[in-house]
C-alpha positions in Angstrom: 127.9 230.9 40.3 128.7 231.4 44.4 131.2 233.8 45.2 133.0 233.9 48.6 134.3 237.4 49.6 137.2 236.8 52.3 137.3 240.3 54.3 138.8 241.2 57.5 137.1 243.8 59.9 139.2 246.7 61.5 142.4 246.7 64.2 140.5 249.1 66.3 137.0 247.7 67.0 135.6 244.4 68.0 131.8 245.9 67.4 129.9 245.5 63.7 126.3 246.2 63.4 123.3 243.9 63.7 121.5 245.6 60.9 124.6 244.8 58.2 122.8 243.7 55.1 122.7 247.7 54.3 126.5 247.5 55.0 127.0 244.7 52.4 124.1 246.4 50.2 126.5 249.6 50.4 130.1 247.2 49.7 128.2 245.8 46.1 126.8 249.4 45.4 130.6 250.8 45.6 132.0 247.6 43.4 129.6 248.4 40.9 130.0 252.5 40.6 133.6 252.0 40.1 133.9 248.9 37.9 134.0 249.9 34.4 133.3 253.6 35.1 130.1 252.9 36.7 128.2 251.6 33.7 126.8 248.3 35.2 125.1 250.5 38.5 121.9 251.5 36.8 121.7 248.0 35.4 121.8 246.7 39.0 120.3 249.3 41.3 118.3 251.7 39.0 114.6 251.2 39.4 112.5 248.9 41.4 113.4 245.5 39.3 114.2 242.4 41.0 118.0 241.8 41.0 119.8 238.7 39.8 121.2 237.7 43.1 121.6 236.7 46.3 123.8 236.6 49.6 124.2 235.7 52.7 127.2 237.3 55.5 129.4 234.7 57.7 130.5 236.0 60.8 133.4 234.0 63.3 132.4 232.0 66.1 131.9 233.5 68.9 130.1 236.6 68.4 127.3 238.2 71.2 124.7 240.3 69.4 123.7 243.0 72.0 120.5 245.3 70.8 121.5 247.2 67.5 125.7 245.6 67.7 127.4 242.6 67.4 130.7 242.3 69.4 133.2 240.2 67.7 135.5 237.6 69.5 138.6 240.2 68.3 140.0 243.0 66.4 140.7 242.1 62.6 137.8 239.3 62.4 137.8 237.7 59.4 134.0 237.9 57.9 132.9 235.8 54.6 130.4 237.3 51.9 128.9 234.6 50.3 127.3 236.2 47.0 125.3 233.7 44.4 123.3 234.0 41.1 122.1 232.1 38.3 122.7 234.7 35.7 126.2 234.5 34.0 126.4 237.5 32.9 125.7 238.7 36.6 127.9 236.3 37.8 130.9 237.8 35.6 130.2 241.5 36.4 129.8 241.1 40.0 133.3 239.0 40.2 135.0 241.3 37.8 134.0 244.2 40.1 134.8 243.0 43.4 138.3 241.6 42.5 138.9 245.4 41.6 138.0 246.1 45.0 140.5 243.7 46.6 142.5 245.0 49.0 140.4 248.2 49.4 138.8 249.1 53.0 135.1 250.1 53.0 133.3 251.9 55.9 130.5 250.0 58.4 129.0 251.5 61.1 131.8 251.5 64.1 133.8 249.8 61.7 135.3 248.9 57.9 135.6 245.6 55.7 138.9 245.4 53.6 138.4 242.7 51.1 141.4 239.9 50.7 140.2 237.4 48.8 137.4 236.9 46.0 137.0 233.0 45.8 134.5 230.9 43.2 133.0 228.5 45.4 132.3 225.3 43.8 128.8 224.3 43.2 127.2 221.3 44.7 126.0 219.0 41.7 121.9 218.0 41.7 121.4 214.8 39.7 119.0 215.0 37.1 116.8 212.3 39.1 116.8 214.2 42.4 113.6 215.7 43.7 114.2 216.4 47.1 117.7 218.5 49.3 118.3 218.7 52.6 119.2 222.5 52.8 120.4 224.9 55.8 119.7 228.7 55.6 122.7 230.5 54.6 120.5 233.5 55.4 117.0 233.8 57.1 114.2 232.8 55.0 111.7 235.7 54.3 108.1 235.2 52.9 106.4 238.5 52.7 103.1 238.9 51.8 101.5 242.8 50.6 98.6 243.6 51.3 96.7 247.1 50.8 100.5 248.5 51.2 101.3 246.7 54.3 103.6 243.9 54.7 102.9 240.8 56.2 105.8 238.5 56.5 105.3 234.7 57.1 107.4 232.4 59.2 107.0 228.3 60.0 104.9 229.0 63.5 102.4 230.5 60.9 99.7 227.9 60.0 100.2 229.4 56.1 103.4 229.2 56.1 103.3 225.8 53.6 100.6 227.9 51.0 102.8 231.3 50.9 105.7 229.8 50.6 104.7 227.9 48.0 103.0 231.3 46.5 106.2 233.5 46.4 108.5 230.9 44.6 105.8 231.0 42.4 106.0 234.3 41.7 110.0 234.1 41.7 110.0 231.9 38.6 106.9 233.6 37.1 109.2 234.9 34.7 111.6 231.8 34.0 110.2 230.3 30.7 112.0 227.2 30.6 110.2 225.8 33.5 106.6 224.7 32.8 103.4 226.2 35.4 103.2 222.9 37.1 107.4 223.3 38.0 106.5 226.9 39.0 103.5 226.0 41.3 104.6 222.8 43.1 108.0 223.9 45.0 107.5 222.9 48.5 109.5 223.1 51.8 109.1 220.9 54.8 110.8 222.7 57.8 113.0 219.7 60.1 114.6 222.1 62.6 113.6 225.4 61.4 112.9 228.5 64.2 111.3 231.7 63.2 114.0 234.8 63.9 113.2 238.4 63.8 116.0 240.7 62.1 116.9 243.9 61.7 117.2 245.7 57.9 117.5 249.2 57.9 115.8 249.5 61.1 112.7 247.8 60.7 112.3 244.5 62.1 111.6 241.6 59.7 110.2 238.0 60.7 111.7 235.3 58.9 112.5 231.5 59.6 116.5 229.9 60.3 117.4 226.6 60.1 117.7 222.9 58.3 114.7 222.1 55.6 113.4 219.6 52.9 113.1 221.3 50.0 111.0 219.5 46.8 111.2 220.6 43.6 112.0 219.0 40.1 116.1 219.2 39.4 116.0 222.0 37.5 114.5 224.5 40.0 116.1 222.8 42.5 119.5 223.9 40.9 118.2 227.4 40.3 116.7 228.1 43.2 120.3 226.6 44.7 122.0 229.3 42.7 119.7 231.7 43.1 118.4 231.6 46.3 114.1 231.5 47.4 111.6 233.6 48.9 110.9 237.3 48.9 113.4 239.8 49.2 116.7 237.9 48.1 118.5 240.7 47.0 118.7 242.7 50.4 120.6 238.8 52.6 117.7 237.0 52.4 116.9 233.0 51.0 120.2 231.8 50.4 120.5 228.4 51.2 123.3 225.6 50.9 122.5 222.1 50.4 123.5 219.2 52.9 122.2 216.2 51.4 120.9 215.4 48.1 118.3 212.5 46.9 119.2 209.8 45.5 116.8 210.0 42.6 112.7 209.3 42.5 
């Protein structure tokens, strides 16, 4: 399921900030609390498990980021939350709880998000003969690697960057039993005009890569990687990808 979260900033200020993920980390941590009385937010946020889903934040054309802001073209710009999982039942609580929050303002830093719309995207179909996607990052791309509890994190100008990626989706789908070792431990990604980008989350400064890839994987973990998104850290705006072009089979 991909959800599109139509929200509009505030009258008053044309400034939003660079490090936002924590802002739309903040906006799904309200829906949840006050959905149902709160009982889904341990499910989702209790604990160090990895969560079911993935997004990625649209902002208008026409934006300037300057340091730690981003200064929008105007005053009530309309900002899209694109929010996807392959887990149904995720897919129904997170919908359920953010079409309770419609029409509801939330607080950003030097600014708020009122929600207007909560849209089901439709799904781009991969044919069960399809191998290969031309994708675009809907968000940046992070590969992280940890080691003796520091964090490397991998981009394309890394001459690793093929092996690791291939390493973390690994470990993504360790757990997915319907796809066999060899599915889990053959997902590649060609970049074809792919930059590295440093962002900001929760002030630290994170390496990741940007741009238009070839992705190879058999159908099936093509589709949930589509749905779920790839790479490390997915939960927190990162890996989300949408597809441009799909194989024609072989």
């Amino acid at each position: 399921m991909r959800l599109a979260l139509q929200m509009r900033t505030g009258l008053e200020r044309e400034t939003f900030p660079s490090d936002y993920r924590g802002a739309c980390l903040s906006l799904t941590k309200r829906a949840t609390t006050e959905y149902a009385d709160g009982k889904y937010f341990e499910e989702f946020y209790q604990g160090n498990h990895t969560k079911a889903f993935s997004f990625a934040l649209g902002l208008p054309r026409g934006v300037r980021f300057a340091g730690d802001t981003i200064f929008l073209p105007k005053p009530e710009s309309q900002i899209t939350l694109t929010i996807s999982t392959a887990d149904p039942r995720t897919a129904a609580i997170l919908s359920n709880a953010f079409l309770a929050m419609k029409g509801k303002t939330h607080p950003v830093k030097g600014n708020m998000l009122r929600i207007e719309k909560v849209v089901l995207l439709p799904e781009k179909p991969i044919p069960q003969n399809s191998h290969v996607l031309l994708i675009r990052m809907l968000a940046p791309l992070c590969i992280r690697e940890h080691i003796d509890n520091k964090d490397r994190y991998i981009t394309i100008e890394d001459a690793d960057f093929a092996q690791q990626f291939t390493r973390v989706i690994a470990y993504q789908l360790k757990d997915q039993t319907e796809f066999t070792e060899e599915e889990k431990n053959s997902v590649q990604l060609i970049p074809y005009e792919m930059k590295k980008t440093v962002v900001r989350h929760y002030g630290q400064k994170i390496a990741c890569s940007l741009g238009v890839g070839v992705l190879t994987a058999s159908p099936r973990v093509l589709h949930y990687l589509y749905q779920s998104g790839m790479g490390s850290r997915r939960s927190a705006g990162f890996g989300l990808f949408d597809i441009i072009t799909v194989s024609k089979g072989g």
